[in-house]
C-alpha positions as CSV (number, residue, x, y, z in Angstrom):
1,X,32.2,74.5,-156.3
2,X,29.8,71.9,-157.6
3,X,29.8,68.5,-156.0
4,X,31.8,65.6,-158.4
5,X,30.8,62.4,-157.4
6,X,32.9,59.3,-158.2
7,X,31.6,55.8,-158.4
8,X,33.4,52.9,-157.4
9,X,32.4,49.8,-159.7
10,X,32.7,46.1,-158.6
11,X,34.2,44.0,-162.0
12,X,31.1,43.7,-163.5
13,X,30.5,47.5,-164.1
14,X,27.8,48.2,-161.6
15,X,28.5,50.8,-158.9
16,X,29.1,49.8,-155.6
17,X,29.5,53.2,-153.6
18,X,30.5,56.7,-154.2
19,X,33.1,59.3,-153.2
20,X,31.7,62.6,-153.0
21,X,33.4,66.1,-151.0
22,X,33.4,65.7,-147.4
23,X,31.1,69.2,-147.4
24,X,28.6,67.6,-149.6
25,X,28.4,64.7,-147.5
26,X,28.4,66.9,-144.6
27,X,24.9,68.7,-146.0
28,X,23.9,65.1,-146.4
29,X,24.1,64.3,-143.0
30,X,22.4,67.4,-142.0
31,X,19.9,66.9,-144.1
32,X,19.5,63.2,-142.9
33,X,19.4,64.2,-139.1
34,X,16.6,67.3,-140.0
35,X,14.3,64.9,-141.9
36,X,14.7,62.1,-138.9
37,X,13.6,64.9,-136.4
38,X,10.6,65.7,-138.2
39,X,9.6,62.1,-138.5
40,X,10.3,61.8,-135.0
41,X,7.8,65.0,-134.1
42,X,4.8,64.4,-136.6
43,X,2.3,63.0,-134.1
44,X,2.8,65.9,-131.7
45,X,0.0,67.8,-131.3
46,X,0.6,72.3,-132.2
47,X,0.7,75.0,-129.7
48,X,-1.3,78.4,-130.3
49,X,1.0,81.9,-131.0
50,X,-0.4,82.7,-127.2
51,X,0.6,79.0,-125.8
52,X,3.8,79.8,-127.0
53,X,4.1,83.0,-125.4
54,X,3.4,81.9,-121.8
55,X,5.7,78.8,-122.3
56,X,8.3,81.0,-123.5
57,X,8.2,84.2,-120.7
């Protein structure tokens, strides 16, 4: 099903907010919290395949 978004205009004509599927906003918010945990992590420094490994077992 392909998302259908519907604007909600103020009396001038200019949109004001939207109503979209509560699955599309859910990918949204997914998306959202994936993107904020990578900006979170950038400045941490990367572990070897081997580092890994003894962290791990």
């Amino acid at each position: 099903m392909a998302a259908v978004e519907q604007y909600v205009v103020d009396e001038k004509g200019n949109k004001v907010a939207i109503t979209l599927p509560l699955t599309e906003y859910q990918h949204l918010k997914e998306d959202f919290h994936d993107l904020a945990m990578v900006a979170e992590r950038r400045d941490e420094g990367t572990l070897s395949f081997a580092e890994l490994k003894k962290r791990v077992l």
